[in-house]
N, C-alpha and C positions, 0 to 999 in steps of 0.2 A: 569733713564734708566731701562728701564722692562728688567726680566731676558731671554726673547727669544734674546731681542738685543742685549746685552752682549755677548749671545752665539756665536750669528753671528757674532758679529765685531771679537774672536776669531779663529772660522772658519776661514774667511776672514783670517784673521793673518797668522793662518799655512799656509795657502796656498800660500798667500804673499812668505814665507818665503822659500816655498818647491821647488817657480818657482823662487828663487834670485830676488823677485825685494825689496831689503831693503826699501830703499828710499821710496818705497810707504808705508810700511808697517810701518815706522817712520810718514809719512803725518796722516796714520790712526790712527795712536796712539794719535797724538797731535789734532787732528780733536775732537776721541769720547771721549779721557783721560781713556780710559778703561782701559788700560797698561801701567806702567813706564817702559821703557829697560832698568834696570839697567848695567846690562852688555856695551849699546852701551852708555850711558852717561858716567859711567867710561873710556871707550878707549877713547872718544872725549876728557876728563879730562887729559888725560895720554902723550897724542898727541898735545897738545895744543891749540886743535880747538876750543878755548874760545866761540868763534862767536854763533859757531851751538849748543854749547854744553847751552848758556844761552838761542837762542833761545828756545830750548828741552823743561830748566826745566821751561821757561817762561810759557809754553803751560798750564801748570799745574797749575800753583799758580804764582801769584801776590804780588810784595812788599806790595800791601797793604791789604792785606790777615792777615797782624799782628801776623805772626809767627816769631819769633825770629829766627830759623833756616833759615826759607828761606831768610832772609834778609840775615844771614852769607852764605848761600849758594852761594846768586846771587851776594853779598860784595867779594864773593872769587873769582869768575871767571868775575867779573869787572879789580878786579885786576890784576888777568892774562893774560887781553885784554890790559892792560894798561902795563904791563910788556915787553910780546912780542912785543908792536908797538917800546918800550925805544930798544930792543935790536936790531930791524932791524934799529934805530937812525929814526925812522919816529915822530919826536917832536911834528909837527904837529898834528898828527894822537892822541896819548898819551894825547898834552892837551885838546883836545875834550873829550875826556873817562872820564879824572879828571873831566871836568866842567859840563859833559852832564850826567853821569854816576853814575860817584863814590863821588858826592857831596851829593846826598842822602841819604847817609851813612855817612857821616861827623859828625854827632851827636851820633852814633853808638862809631866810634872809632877815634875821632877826631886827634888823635897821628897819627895814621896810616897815614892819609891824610895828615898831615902837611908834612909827609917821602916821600909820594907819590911825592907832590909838588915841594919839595926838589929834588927829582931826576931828575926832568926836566930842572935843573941847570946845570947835569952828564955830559962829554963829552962819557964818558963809565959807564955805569949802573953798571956791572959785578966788578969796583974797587972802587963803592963806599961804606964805611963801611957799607952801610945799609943792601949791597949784596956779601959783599965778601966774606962771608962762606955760603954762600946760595948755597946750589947743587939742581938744580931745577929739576933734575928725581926724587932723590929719596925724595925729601918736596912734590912735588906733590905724589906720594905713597901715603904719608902720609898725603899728605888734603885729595887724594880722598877718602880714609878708617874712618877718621872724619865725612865726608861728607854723606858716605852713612850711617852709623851711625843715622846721623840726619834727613836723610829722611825716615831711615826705623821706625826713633819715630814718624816722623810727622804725625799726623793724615789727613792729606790733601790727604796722599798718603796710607791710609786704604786701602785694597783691589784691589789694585794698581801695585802690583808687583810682585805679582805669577801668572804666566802664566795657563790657564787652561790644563790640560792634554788631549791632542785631539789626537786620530790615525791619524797616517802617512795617505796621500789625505783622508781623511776624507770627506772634501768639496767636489773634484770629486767623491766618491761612492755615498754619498747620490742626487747628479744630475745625475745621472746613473740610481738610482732607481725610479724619478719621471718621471710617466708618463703621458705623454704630453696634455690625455685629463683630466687627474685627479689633478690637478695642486693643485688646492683649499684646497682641503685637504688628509694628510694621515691617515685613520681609527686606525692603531694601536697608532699613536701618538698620539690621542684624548684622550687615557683611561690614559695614561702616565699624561696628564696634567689637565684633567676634571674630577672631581666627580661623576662619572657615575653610580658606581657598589650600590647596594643596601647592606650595611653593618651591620646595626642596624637599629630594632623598639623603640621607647619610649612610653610609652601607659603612659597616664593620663585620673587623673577623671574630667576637665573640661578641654574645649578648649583652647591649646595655641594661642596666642594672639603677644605675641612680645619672639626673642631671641635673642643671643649675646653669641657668643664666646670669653673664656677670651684670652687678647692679648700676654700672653708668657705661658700660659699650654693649647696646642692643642687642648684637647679630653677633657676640660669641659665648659659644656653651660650650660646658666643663661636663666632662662623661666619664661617670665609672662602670668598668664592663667586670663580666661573673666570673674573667682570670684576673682580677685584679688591673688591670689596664689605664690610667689615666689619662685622656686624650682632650686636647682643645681644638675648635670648630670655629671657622668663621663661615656663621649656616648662610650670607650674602652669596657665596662663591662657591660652598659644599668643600670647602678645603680644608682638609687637617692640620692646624698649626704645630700639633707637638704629640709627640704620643712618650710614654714612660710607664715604666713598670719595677719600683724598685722592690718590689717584693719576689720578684725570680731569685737575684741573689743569692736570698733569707729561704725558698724555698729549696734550694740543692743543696743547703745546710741543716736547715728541719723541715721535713717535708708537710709536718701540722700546719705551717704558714701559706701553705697552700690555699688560698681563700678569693671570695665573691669582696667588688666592694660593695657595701649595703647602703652607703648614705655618702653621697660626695656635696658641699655647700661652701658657698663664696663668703669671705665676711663681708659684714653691713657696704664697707669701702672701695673689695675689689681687690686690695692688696695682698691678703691670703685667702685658703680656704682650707678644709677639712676634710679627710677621707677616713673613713669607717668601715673597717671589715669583718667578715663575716665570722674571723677567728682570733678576736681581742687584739688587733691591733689598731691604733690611731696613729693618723697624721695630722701637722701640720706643714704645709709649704708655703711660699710666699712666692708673688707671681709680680714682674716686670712687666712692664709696658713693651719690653720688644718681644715679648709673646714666650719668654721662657719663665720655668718654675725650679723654684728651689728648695728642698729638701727643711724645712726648720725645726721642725724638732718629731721626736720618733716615743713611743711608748709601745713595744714590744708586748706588755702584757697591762693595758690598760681596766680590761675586765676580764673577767674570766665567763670565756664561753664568746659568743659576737657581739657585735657592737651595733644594735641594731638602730638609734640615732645619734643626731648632734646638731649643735643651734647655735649661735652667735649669741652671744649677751653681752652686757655691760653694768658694771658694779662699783660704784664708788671708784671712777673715771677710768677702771681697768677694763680692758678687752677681755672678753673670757667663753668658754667655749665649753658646753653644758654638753652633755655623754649619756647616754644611758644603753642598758645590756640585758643579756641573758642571766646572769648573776644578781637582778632584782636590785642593781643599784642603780644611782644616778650620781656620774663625779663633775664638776669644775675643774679648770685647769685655766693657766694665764697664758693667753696668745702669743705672745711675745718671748717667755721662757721656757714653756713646756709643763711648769711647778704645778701639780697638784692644788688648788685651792680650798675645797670643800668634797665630802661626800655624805650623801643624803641616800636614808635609808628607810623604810616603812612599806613597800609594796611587797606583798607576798605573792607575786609572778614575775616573769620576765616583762622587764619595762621595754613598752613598743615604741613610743615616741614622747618629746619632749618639746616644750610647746613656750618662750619667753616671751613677755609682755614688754612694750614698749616703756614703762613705768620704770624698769632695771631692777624693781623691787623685788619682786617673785616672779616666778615661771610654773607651770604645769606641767605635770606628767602623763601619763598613762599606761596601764599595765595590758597584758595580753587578758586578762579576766576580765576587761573595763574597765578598773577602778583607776576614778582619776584622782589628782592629788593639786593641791596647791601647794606652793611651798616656799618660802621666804628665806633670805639668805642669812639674815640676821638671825634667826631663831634654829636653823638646823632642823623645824620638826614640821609636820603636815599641818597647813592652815586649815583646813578644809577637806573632805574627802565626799566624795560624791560616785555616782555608777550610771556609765554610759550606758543610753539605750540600745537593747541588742547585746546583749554581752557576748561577746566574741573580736574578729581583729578591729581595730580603733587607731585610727589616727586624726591628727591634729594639725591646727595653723590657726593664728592669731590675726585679726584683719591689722590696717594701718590707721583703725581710727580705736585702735583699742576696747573694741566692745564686741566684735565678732570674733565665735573664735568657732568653730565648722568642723563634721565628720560629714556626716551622712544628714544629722538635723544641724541648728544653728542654736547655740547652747547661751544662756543666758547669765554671766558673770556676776551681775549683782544677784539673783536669786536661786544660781545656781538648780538652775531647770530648762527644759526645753521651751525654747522659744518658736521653734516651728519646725518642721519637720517636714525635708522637700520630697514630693515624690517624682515616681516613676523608675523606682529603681528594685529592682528585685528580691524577697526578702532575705536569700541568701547567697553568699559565694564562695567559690574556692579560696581566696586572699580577701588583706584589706583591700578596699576601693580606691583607687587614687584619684587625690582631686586638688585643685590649687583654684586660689583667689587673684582675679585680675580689678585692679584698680579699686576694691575695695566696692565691686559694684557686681559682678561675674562670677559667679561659680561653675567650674568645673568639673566633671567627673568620670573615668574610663572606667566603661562597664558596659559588661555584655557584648564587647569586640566593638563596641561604640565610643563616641563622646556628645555626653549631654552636657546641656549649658543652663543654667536659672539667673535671671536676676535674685538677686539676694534677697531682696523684698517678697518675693512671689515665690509662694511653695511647687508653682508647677513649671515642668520645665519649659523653656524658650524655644528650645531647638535640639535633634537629635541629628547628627552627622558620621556618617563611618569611614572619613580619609581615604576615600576613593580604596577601601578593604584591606584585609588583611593585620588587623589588630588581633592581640591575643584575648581572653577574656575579659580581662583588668588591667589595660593599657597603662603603664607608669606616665604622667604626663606633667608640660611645665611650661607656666607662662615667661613672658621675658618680663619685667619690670613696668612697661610699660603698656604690658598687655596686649600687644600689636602682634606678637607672635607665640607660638605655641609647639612644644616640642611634644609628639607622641611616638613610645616606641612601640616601634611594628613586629611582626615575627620575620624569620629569616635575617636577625641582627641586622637590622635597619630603622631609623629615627627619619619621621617624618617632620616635614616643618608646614605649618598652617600658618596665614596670614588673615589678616585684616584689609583692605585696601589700601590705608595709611600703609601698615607691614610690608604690602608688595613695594610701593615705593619705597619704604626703608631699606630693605634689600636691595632694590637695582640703585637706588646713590652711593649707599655705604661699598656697592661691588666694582661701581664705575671711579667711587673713589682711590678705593684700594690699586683700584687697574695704573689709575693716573699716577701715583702718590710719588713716586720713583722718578716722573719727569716733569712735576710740580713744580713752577717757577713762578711768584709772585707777579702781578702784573708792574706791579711799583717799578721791579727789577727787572723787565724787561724794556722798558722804556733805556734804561740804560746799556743795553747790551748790542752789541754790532755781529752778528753772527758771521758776515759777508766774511771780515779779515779774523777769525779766531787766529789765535796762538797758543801754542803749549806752556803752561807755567807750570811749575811745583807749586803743590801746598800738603798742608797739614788736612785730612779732611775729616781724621776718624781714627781714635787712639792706636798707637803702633803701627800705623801708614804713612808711608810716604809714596804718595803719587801723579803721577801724569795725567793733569784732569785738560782737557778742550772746556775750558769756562768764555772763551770769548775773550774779545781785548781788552785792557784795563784801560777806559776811556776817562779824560777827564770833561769835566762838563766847564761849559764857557759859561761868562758871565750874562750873554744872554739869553742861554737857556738857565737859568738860575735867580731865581729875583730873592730880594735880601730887604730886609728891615731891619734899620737900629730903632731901640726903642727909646725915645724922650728920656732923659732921667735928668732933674730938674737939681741933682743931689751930686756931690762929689764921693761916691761909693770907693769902697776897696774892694780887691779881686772878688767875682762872685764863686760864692764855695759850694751852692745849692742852687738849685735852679728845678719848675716843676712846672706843667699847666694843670690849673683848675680839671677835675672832673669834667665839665661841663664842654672845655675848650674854649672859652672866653676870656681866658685869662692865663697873664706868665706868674707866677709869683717867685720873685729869688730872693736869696741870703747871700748877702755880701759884708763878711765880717759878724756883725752884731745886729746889723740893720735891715729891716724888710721893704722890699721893691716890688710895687703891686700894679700890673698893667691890666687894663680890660678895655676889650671890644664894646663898641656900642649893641654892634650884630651879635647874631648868636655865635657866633665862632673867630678866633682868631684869621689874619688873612693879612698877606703882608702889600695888601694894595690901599689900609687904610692905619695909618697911627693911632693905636690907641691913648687912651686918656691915664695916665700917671695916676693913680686912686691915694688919695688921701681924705678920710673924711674931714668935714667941718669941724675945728676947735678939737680936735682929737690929734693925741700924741702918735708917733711914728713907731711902729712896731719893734723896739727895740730892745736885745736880750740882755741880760745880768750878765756883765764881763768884770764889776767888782774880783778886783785880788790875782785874775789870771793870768797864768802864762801865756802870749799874744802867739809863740812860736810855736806851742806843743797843742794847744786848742784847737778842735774838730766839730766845727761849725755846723747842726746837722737838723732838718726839721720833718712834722708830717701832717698832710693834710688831710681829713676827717673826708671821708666818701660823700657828704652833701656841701663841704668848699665853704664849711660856714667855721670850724675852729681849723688850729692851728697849733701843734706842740712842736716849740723850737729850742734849740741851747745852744753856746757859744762857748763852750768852755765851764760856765757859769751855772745858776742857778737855773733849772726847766722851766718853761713859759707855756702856759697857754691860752692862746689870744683867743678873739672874736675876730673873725674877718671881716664883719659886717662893718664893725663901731670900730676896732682897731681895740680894745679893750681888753688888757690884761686883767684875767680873767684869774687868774692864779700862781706864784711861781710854788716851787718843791724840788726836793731832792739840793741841797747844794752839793758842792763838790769839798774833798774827793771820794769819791772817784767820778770824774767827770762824763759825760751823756757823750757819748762819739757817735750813734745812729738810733732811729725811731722807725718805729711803722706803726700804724693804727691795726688794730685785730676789723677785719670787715665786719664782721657778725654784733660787733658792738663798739660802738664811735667812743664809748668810755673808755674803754679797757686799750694800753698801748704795751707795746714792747720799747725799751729801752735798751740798747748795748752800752757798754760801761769801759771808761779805758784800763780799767782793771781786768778785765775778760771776761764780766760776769754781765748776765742779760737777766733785768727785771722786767717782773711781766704788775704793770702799775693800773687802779681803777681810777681814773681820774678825778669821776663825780665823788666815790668815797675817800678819794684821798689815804689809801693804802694799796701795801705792795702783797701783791695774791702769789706771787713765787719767786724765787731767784732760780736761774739757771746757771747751773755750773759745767764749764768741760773744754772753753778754750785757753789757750796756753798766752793770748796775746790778746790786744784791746778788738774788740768786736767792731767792724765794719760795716754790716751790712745786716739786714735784716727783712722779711718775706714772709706774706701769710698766704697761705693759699686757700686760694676764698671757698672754693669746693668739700676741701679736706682739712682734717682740725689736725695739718700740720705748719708749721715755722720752719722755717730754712735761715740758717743764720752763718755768714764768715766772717771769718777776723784776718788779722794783719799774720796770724802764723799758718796763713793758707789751706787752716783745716776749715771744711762746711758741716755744720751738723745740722740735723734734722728732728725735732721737739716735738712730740704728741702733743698740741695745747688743751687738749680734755684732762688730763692729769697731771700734763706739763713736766714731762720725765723725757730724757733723753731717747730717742728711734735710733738713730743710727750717726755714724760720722765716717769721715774720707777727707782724704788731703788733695789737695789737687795736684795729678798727675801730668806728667807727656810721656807718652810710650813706657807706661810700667813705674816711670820714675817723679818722685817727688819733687814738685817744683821748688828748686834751691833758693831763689830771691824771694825776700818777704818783703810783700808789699799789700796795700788796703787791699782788699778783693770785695765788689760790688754785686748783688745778685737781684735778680726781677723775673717776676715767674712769667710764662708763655701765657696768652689767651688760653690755650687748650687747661692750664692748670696741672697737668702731666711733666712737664718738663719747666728747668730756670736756666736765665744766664748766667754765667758765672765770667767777670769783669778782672782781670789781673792788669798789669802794668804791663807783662810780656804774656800774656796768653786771653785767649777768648776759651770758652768750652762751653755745651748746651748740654746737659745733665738730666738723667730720668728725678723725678722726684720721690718716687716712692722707693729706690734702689741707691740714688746717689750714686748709679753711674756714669759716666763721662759717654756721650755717647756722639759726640760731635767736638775736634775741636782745632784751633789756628795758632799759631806764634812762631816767632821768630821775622818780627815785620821790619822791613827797613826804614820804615816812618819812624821809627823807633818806641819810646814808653805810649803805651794807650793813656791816654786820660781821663777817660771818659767812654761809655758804651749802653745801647739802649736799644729795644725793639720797636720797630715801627708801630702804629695802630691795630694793622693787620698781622702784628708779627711776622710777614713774611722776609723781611729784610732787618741787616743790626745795622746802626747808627754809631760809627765809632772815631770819635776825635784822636788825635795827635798832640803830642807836647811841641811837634814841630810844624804844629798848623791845620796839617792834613784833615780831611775828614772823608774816610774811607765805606762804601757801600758793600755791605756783605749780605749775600743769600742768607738767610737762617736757617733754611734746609738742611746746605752742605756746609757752610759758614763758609764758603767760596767768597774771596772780594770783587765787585764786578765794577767799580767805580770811584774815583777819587773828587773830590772838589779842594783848590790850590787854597789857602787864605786868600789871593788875590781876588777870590770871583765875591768871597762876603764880606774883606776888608776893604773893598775900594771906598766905600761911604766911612770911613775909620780914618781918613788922612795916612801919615806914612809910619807912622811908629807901629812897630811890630807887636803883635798881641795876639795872643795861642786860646783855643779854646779848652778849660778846666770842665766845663759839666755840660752834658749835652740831653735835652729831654724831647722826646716825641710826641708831638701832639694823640688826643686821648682818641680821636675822628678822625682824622687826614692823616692817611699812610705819607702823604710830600710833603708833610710839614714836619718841620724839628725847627728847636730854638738851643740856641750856644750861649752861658756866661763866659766871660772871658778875664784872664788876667787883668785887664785894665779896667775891670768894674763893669765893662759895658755887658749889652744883651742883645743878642740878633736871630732874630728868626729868618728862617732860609726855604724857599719854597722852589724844588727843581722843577720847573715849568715844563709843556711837552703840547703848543697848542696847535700845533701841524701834526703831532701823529710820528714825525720820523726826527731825531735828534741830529743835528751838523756837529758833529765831533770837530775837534781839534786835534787832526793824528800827529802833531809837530808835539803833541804834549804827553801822548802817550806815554809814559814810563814805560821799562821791558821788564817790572815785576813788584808787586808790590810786597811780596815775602819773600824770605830768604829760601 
C-alpha cells in the first residue's frame, strides 16, 4: 500500500467518524487493514459480542498465520461464543462451536477442551466447578488487557494501531480547495512530494555512468564513472568520501581491462555492493560504516563480452547476485563467496537487464530484442516468455509492492500484457530511457534533456522539469530510497541532485550534522564536566593510540548531587547475577541466584523519589528457576525479556523457564542440562523465536511456541557470554569467555564473520565473560571485558573505539545510556565510572559512598548495572549482597558543586 493510500484511507476514516457512520468506517478498516480500533474491539470484548468481535480480528490475521498469539487470541473468543450460547442453555448452538470452532485448538490446550465438552453435559453452566468462581465482567477485564497486550507485540499488527493525526473535516477543506477544472493536479503539492528543487552539483573528472543510493543512509551515493572509477558522496556537503579504481592495476597488465562501469548497486542492507563492467569483469566489495570499501571477491572473466546488469536477490536464505551480458546469458553467484551458483540460458541476444521479484522465487530478464523471460530458480528453464512493446532498448524494475514492474508502459504480471502505457514520451531514441520508481507511487523518466514525472496510476505526466539545463538526451537518473532525493547526470561530468522540501531539510541536518559530529558531546555528559580546571590524562581512545586528550577533570559527584533508591525486597536474596528494566521503564526486574525480583512503579516510569511496590501476584508462586542437580559454583544465571515485558526465558544452571510476567506462571521448562543455558536474547522480529548460548560454546537458535531447535551455531572455542540481535539487520553478534565475537546471518544462520578482541594489534591475553549490547544507531556494539571496554562497527567487527587499563581495576559490569551517548560502567571495587561513548573518554566517577549510605556499613560492590530504557540519568546496580539500587545524578540548578578534595589524578593507567 503506497503512502498517498494510506493517507486517504485515513482521511476517509476521520470523516467516517466525524459524520457517525461507525459501521462504515469498521468495513474500511477490515477491507484496507490500514487500522486496528483497538478501542472498539475491546468494548465488543467487554460486551460480549464474540461474533463481530472474532469477525474484526479475523479481518487481520489468520489461524494460519502461525502466530501463537493469534491463535490464543481467536482460542479466547471462540470460547466465549461457546460460553454465551451454554448460558442462554442453547446446546445446540455450543456444540457446533466445540466441533466447528474450537477443535482446532484442541492440540493447543487439549485440557481446556476436554472442560469445554464436559460442560455440554451442565444443566447450569454457572454451578458447575469448572465456573463457579468464574465472575465473567471482571475475567473478561482481565483477558481483554492480556489480549491487547499480545496484539500490541504482534507484529502482524506493526503500524496498525495508531491512528494518524488529521485536523478536524480535514477531508471536507481540502474538497473545498479543488478546483473543478484543475482536478489533475495541485502545484504546491508536487514540490512536497517530487524532487524538483536543484540542491547540489557533483563535478567529476570522467563521465558518470551508473549510481545508487545507499538503502538506510539517504544523502550517500555510490558512482561508477566510464574509466572505471568507483567513488562515494555525501551529496548533504558535495564531498567525496572515497574514490578507488582497482582496475588500472589489471589495465598496465592487459590493456583489454581497460573498461566503462555499466552498472554499480548497493545490496538490499548497505553492506556490499556490485560493480559491472563494460569488459566481463564483476565485483563484489563490502563497505564499512567508516566510509571505506573493500575489495571481496573478483571474477576476471565473469561473461564474455560486458556485463551489461546486476540485481541483489535472495534464495533459500542465501544472498546472491544475478549478472547478465553480452554472451546472451544470465549467471548467480553467492555474495559472500564469489561461487558461481546457477547459469540460465534461453535468450538469443544480449541480455540488457535483469529484473528480481521480492517473492526470491523467480526474477526477469530481458534481451536487447525485447524478449522478456521469467525464470525460476528451481527449474533452470523459462517460465514464461513474452515481447516488450517497442522492440528495441528495454529496461526494467520491479516496484515494492510486487505487482509493478515498468519500462516505458507498466506491464501486468499476472496476464502478462500491458497494463497502460504512460505517455508523453517520444517514439524513439538514441538509448534506453532511464527511469526509477520512488515510493512505489512516482515514476520517473530522463528523456529528451528532460525529467518527467507520472503518478503511477495516471498515464499522463505530472510534471516536466529540465534541472535548471544541460542534461544529455537520456539523462541516467536515481532516486534515494526515500524518494526525497534525486540524482541526475548532467553533461560536462557532472551529477545534479534535486530535492523535495522534506530532501532540502534532509540535506542541511544530515550537513550540520556531519559538521558537529567531531565535537558531539552528550548533554547527560556535560552536566558532568568542569571545563574551567581541565587536566591532561592519558587514555586509550582509538586502536593503537595512545594519547593526550584535554577531557576535563575527573569529577566525583557528591551525594547531594546524586539521589539513590534501594528497592524494598521483602525476601532474603543472593547476590544479584541479572538485573534489566522493563521495555516500558516501569519496572526493575532481577535474578538473584534462581529467584526473580520484580519492582514496578505505580507512574509510568521508574523515578527514585517514589518506592515502588515489590510484585507478587495473588496465590501465585515466585518466579523460580530449575536448580535441580547443579553445580551452585559453575552456574551462570542468565535471562531475557520479550519486547512487550509480558514473558520471560530464564536459567540458572538448570532446566529453561519460561514465565508469564503477568500471573508469574510457568509457562514451560526445556532444554535440560548439559550443556547448561549461560546467556539469552529474544530475536525482535519474533517474541518466539530466542537465542540460547550454551556452556559448551555452542549457540541454539530455539521457537518457543513450537518447541524445537531451528539451528545450532557452531565456532566458539569457550562457553558463550553474550549474545545481540540487531533489530535493523538480520545479524546476531555473539561473544564468549575465549574473547572471540562472531557475527551470524540469522536468515540462514551461517556464520559472517569473527574477531578476537584486540589492544593495539594484539589479542587480549586474559579470558574472561565479554558482554555486548548494540547502539541505538544499530551500526555499532559494546563490547564489555573485565580489563577493556571497545565500541565495534557491526557489519566489519572492527574495533573502532576503545579503553583499559583502569585503576579501578576488573569492570564488572557496563551498559549505554538511553541515549547512548554516555557507558555506564561499574567496578568490582565499587567505583562507577561515566564514559563519553564517542571517544569512550571517562569524565566522571561516583564513590560507593554517595549510593551505599542507605546500605549501613558492610561493604557491597556492584555485579550488573542496567540503564533505564527513557532516562539517559537513570541506571539501577544489583549488588553482591542481593540488594538493588537505582541512582539518579541530579542537576536542578544548571551548574554542578564538585568536590575537587576528591578528584582522583586519573582514572586509567
Amino acid at each position: 500500500m503506497s503512502t498517498s493510500q494510506k493517507d486517504l484511507y485515513f482521511l476517509l476514516l476521520k470523516f467516517f467518524d466525524e459524520e457517525g457512520l461507525e459501521g462504515t468506517a469498521h468495513m474500511l478498516e477490515c477491507e484496507t487493514q490500514c487500522y486496528f480500533d483497538m478501542r472498539y474491539f475491546e468494548e465488543m470484548m467487554l460486551s460480549g459480542n464474540w461474533y463481530e468481535a472474532e469477525k474484526y480480528f479475523s479481518s487481520f490475521t489468520k489461524t494460519d498465520d502461525n502466530s501463537h498469539s493469534n491463535d490464543v487470541i481467536l482460542l479466547v473468543v471462540n470460547c466465549g461464543k461457546f460460553l454465551k450460547a451454554l448460558d442462554r442453555k442453547d446446546h445446540a448452538t455450543a456444540e457446533e462451536i466445540l466441533k466447528k470452532d474450537l477443535k482446532e485448538f484442541k492440540d493447543m490446550n487439549e485440557d481446556l477442551f476436554n472442560e469445554m465438552a464436559l460442560l455440554l453435559t451442565s444443566d447450569d453452566t454457572r454451578k458447575h466447578p469448572f465456573l463457579s468462581d468464574y465472575i465473567f465482567k471482571s475475567a473478561r477485564k482481565n483477558v481483554v488487557l492480556e489480549m491487547k497486550r499480545m496484539i500490541e507485540a504482534n507484529a502482524f499488527f506493526d503500524g496498525k494501531l495508531n491512528f494518524h493525526n488529521i485536523e478536524t473535516e480535514r477531508l471536507r477543506c481540502l474538497t473545498n480547495q479543488i478546483d473543478p477544472d484543475q482536478t489533475h493536479i495541485l502545484l504546491p503539492t508536487v514540490h512536497n512530494y517530487l524532487p524538483m528543487t536543484l540542491a547540489q552539483t557533483l563535478n567529476f573528472s570522467s563521465s558518470p555512468i551508473s549510481m545508487n543510493f545507499h538503502p538506510t543512509k539517504h544523502t550517500l551515493l555510490l558512482v561508477g564513472t566510464s574509466i572505471g572509477d568507483i567513488t562515494l558522496w555525501d551529496v548533504s556537503s558535495g564531498k567525496r568520501l572515497l574514490a578507488k579504481n582497482y582496475m588500472k592495476s589489471k589495465v598496465s597488465v592487459d590493456k583489454e581491462l581497460c573498461a566503462s562501469v555499466k552498472r554499480i548497486l548497493w545490496s538490499p542492507d548497505g553492506t556490499f555492493f556490485g560493480v559491472a563492467y563494460s569488459k566481463h569483469v564483476l565485483q563484489v566489495y563490502s563497505y564499512s560504516e567508516s566510509n571505506d570499501i573493500y575489495l571481496q571477491w573478483e571474477w576476471i572473466y565473469a561473461h564474455m563480452g560486458g556485463i551489461n546488469d546486476l540485481a541483489f536477490s535472495s534464495y533459500e536464505n542465501q544472498l546472491l547476485l544475478i549478472t547478465c551480458g553480452d554472451d546472451k546469458k544470465i549467471k548467480v553467484w553467492d555474495v559472500d563467496t564469489g561461487n558461481k551458483q546457477f547459469t540460465f540460458r534461453g535468450h538469443n541476444a544480449p541480455v540488457s537487464s535483469v529484473c528480481p521479484t521480492s517473492s526470491n522465487q523467480h526474477f526477469f530478464s530481458v534481451s536487447v530484442d525485447g524478449k522478456i523471460k521469467a525464470w525460476e530458480y528451481k527449474t533452470f528453464v523459462a517460465q514464461s516468455n513474452f515481447e516488450a512493446p517497442g522492440i528495441g532498448h528495454t529496461k526494467m524494475a520491479y516496484s515494492a509492492d510486487n505487482k509493478r514492474k515498468t519500462f516505458l508502459v507498466e506491464w501486468s504480471q499476472c496476464k502478462d500484457s500491458v497494463r497502460r502505457t504512460y505517455h508523453g514520451l517520444q517514439a524513439s531514441s538514441s538509448s534506453a530511457v532511464q527511469f526509477d520508481i520512488a515510493n512505489n507511487q512516482f515514476l520517473a523518466a530522463g528523456h529528451d534533456h528532460k525529467i518527467k514525472f507520472w503518478d503511477m496510476d495516471n498515464v499522463e505526466p505530472l510534471i516536466t522539469i529540465d534541472a535548471e539545463g544541460g542534461l544529455p538526451e537520456t539523462p541516467s537518473i536515481c532516486f534515494n530510497r526515500k524518494g526525497t532525493l534525486l540524482a541526475v547526470v548532467a553533461n560536462e561530468n557532472r551529477i545534479k541532485i534535486l530535492a523535495t522540501n522534506y530532501g532540502i531539510g534532509l540535506l542541511q541536518t544530515t550537513n550540520k550534522h556531519s559538521a558537529d559530529a567531531s565535537r558531539e558531546i552528550s548533554e547527560t555528559v556535560r552536566k558532568y564536566t568542569d571545563t574551567k580546571d581541565a587536566e591532561d590524562v592519558a587514555v586509550l581512545v582509538s586502536p593503537g593510540v595512545n594519547v593526550k586528550e584535554k577531557v576535563g577533570k575527573f569529577l566525583e559527584i557528591k551525594n547531594t548531587q546524586c539521589q539513590s533508591l534501594r528497592l524494598h525486597n521483602p525476601v532474603e536474596p543472593d547476590e544479584i547475577s541479572r538485573l534489566i528494566y522493563t521495555n516500558k521503564g516501569d519496572a526493575v526486574l532481577a535474578l538473584a541466584s534462581n529467584v526473580h525480583l520484580l519492582w514496578r512503579w505505580l507512574g509510568d516510569e521508574a523515578t527514585t523519589k517514589v518506592q515502588p511496590s515489590f510484585t507478587q501476584p495473588q496465590d501465585a508462586l515466585p518466579m523460580i528457576n530449575d536448580v535441580d542437580g547443579i553445580n551452585h559454583e559453575v552456574a551462570v544465571p542468565c535471562f531475557a525479556l520479550s519486547k512487550n515485558d509480558s514473558y520471560l526465558v530464564s536459567a540458572s544452571g538448570g532446566m529453561i523457564s519460561l514465565f508469564n510476567t503477568l500471573t508469574f506462571q510457568n509457562l514451560v521448562t526445556f532444554m535440560p542440562p548439559p550443556p547448561a543455558a549461560t546467556c539469552i536474547a529474544f530475536q525482535p522480529q519474533d517474541n518466539n523465536i530466542v537465542a540460547i548460548g550454551k556452556h559448551d560454546s555452542t549457540i541454539i537458535i530455539f521457537n518457543c511456541q513450537r518447541q524445537k531447535v531451528l539451528a545450532k551455531l557452531e565456532g566458539h572455542t569457550k562457553r558463550v557470554t553474550g549474545l545481540a540481535f540487531c533489530k535493523t539487520k538480520n545479524v546476531l553478534i555473539s561473544s564468549g569467555a575465549d574473547t572471540q565475537v562472531f557475527a551470524w546471518n540469522f536468515e540462514r544462520w551461517k556464520k559472517w564473520k569473527s574477531t578476537f578482541l584486540q589492544v593495539g594489534g594484539k589479542k587480549l591475553e586474559s579470558l574472561s565473560d565479554t558482554h555486548i549490547q548494540f547502539h541505538q544507531d544499530q551500526l555499532h556494539f559494546l563490547a564489555v571485558h573485565k580489563n577493556f571496554l571497545g565500541i565495534y562497527e557491526a557489519d566489519t567487527l572492527n574495533c573502532v573505539k576503545w579503553a583499559q587499563g583502569f585503576l579501578s581495576g576488573p569492570i564488572s559490569s557496563a551498559t549505554f545510556s538511553a541515549d547512548c551517548q554516555i557507558v555506564y560502567t561499574s567496578f568490582q571495587n565499587g567505583m562507577i565510572v561515566i564514559f563519553d561513548a564517542l571517544e569512550l573518554i571517562p569524565f566522571c566517577q561516583i564513590s560507593p559512598n554517595t549510593y551505599l549510605h542507605s546500605f549501613g556499613s558492610h561493604f557491597s560492590y556492584p555485579l550488573v548495572i542496567a540503564a533505564h530504557p527513557k532516562k539517559s540519568a537513570q541506571f539501577a546496580i544489583g549488588l553482591s549482597s542481593g540488594e538493588v539500587c537505582v541512582i539518579e545524578p541530579s542537576n536542578p540548578t544548571g551548574q554542578w558543586d564538585f568536590d575537587d578534595s576528591k578528584v582522583p589524578d586519573s582514572l586509567v593507567e
